[in-house]
VMD Tcl script that draws the C-alpha trace (Angstrom):
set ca {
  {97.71 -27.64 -100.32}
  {100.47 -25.23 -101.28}
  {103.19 -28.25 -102.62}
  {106.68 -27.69 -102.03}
  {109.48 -25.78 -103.89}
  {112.45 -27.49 -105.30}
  {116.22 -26.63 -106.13}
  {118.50 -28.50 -107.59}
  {121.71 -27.98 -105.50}
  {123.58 -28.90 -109.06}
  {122.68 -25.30 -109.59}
  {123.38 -23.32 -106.61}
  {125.95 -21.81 -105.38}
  {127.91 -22.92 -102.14}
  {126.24 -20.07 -100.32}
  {123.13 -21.02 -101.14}
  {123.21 -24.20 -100.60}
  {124.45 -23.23 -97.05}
  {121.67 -21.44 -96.57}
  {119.45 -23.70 -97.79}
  {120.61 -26.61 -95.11}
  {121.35 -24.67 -92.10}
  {117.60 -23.32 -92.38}
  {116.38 -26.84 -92.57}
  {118.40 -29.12 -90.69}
  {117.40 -27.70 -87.62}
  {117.78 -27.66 -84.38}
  {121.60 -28.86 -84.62}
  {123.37 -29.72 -81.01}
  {126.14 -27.67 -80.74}
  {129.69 -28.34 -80.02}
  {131.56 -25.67 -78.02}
  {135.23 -27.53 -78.57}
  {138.48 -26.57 -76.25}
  {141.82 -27.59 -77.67}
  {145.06 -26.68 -76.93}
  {148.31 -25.89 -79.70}
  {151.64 -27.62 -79.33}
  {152.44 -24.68 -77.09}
  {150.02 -25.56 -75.31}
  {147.95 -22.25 -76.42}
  {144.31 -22.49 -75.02}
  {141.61 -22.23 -78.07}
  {137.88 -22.44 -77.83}
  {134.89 -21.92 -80.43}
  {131.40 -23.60 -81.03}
  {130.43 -25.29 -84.23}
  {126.91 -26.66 -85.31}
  {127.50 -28.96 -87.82}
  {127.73 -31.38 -85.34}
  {126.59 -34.95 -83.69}
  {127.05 -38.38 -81.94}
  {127.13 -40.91 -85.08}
  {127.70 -44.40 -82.84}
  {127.82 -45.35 -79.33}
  {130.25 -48.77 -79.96}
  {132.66 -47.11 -80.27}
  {131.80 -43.76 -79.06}
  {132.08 -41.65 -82.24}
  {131.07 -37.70 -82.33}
  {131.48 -35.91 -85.41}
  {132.14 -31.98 -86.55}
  {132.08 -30.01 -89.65}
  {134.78 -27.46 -89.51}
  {135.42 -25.17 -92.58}
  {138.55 -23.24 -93.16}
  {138.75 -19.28 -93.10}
  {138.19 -17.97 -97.20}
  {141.81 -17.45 -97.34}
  {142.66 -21.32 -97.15}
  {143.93 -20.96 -93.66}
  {142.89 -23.64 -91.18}
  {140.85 -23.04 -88.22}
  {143.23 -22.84 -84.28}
  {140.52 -25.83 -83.89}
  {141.26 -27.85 -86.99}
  {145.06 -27.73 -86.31}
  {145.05 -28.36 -82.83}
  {143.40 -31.31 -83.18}
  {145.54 -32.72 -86.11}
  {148.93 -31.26 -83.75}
  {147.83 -32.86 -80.68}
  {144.68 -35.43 -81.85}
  {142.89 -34.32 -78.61}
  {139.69 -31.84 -78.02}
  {137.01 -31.72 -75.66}
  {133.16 -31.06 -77.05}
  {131.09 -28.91 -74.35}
  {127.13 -29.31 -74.56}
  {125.64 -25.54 -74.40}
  {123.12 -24.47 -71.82}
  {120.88 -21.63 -71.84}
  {123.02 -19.60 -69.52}
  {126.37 -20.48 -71.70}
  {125.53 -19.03 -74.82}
  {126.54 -15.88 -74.51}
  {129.84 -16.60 -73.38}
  {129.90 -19.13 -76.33}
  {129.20 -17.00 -79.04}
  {131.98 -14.51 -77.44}
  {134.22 -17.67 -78.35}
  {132.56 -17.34 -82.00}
  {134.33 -13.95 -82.83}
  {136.90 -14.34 -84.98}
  {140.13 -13.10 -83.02}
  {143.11 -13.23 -84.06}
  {145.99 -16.02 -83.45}
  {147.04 -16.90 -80.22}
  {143.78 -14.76 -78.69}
  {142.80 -16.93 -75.41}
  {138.96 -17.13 -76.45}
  {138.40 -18.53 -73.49}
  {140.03 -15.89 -71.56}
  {138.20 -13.29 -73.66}
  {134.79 -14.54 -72.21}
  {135.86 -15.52 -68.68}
  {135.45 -18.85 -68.41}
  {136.54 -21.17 -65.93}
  {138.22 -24.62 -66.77}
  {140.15 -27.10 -65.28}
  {142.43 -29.41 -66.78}
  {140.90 -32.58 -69.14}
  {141.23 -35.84 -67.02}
  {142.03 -38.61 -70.28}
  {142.70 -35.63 -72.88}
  {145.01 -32.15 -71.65}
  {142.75 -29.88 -73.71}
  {140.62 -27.91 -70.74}
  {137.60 -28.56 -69.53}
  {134.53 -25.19 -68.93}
  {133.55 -26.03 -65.56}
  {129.69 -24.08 -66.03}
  {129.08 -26.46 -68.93}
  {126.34 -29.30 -68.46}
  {128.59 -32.26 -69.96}
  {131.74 -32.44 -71.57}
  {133.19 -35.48 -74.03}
  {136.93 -36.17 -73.86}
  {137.75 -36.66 -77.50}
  {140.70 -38.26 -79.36}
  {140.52 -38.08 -82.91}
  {139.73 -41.10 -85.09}
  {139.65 -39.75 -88.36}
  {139.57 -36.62 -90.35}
  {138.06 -36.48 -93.33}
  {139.10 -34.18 -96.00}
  {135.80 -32.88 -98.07}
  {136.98 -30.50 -100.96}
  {140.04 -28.04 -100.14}
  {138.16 -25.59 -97.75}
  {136.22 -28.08 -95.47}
  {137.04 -31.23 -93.36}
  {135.20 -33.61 -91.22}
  {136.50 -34.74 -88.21}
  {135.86 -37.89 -85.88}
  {136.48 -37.96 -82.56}
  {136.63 -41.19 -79.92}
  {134.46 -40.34 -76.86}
  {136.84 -41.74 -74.24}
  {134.91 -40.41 -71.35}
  {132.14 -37.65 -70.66}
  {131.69 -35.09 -67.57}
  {127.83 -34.84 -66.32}
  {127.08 -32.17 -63.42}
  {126.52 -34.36 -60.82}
  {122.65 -32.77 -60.54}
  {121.83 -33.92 -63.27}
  {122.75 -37.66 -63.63}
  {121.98 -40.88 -61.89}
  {125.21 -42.72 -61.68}
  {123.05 -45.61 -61.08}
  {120.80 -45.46 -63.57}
  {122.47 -43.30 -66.22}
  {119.91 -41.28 -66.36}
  {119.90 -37.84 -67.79}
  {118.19 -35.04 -66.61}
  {117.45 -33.75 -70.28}
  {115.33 -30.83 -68.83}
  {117.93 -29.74 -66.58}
  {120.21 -30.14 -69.09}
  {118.43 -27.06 -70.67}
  {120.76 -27.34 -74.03}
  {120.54 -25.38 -76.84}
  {120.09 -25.70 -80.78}
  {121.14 -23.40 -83.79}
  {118.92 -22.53 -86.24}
  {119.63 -20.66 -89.36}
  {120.95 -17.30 -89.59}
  {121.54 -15.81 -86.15}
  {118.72 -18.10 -84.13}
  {119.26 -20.51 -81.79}
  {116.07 -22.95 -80.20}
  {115.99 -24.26 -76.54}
  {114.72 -27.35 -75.57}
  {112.80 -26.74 -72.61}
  {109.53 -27.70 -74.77}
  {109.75 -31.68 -75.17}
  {107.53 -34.25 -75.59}
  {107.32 -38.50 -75.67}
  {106.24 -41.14 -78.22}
  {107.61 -44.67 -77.64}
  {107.52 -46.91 -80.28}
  {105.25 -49.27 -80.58}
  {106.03 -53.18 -81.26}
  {104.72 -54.97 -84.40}
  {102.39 -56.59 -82.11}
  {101.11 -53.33 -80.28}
  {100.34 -51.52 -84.48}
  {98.73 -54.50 -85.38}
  {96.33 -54.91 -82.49}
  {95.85 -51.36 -82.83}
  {94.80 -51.89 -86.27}
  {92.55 -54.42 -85.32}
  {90.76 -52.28 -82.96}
  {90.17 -49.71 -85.55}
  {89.16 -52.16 -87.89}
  {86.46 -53.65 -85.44}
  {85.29 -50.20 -84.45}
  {84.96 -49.27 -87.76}
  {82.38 -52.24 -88.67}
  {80.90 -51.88 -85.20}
  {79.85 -48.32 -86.13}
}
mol new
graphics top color blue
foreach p $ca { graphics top sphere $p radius 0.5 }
foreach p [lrange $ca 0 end-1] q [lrange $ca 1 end] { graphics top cylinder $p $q radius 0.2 }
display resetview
């Protein structure tokens, strides 16, 4: 057995610790976030430090770091501006229209625009809303969290989610999680889809000691 390797993240470097997580805290959902400014400016980008944290109440949370120079991110201030923002689950067939809203253009740039994508207006939040996305969460922010200078953390209230109608039963609630066909970043430039799943439901105290018991009995038996 080859053992494992250790590092002391006391000892690194921010880089490397970066490195270090986003290779192993994998796959992370991603969040492909619409805002709008003051002006009402459309801005879009995805971000992968990302996830739901509690259902009651609906909390969501993303990592958003500033740009080297200190400068905050058209995402970051939007939010604070207008404490609205919509998080868009990515599909197979969005990503590469996503990752066009991952170049770094310049203020006041429509991103969305840039990759044509078509929205239409938020229903409980006026940030816009990419119509080719699989879900979307209407977010108002609950909290940000300010971690070091460079880097906040920022909580959003789910006040209502979009489904494609294929894909949900708005009896049951049920979600189509194949259809969905979402994707996950990896580290460096690799994302993972998750068209490969698989079950295991928990068993009860009951069901893991009966199971035990079994074993136990076949093991004597033999």
């Amino acid at each position: 057995m080859s053992g494992h390797a250790h590092f002391n993240f006391a000892d690194l470097t921010a880089k490397q610790r970066y490195k270090l997580l986003i290779g192993t805290v994998i796959p992370r959902p991603i969040a492909f976030i619409t805002t709008l400014s003051k002006d009402g400016q459309r801005n879009a980008g995805p971000f992968s430090f990302f996830n739901v944290l509690t259902h009651d109440p609906a909390i969501v949370a993303i990592g958003v770091e500033n740009y080297e120079d200190g400068r905050m991110k058209d995402t970051s201030r939007n939010i604070r501006d207008t404490g609205e923002f919509t998080v868009h689950i990515v599909d197979d067939a969005l990503a590469a229209q996503m990752e066009i809203c991952a170049i770094k253009f310049g203020p006041g740039v429509d991103e969305l625009a840039e990759a044509d994508l078509e929205t239409v207006p938020g229903r409980a939040v006026k940030s816009p809303r990419i119509v080719s996305a699989p879900a979307a969460l209407e977010c108002r922010r609950y909290m940000t969290l300010e971690v070091g200078k460079a880097r906040e953390i920022i909580l959003g209230e789910v006040l209502g989610i979009h489904i494609r109608a294929d894909l949900v039963n708005p009896e049951t609630l049920h979600v189509d999680q194949h259809g969905m066909d979402a994707i996950g970043r990896l580290g460096g430039h690799s994302y993972a889809r998750t068209r490969d799943q698989f079950d295991i439901k928990t068993m009860s105290v009951e069901q893991w000691e009966g199971r035990k018991q079994s074993a136990s009995l076949a093991e004597t038996a033999g």
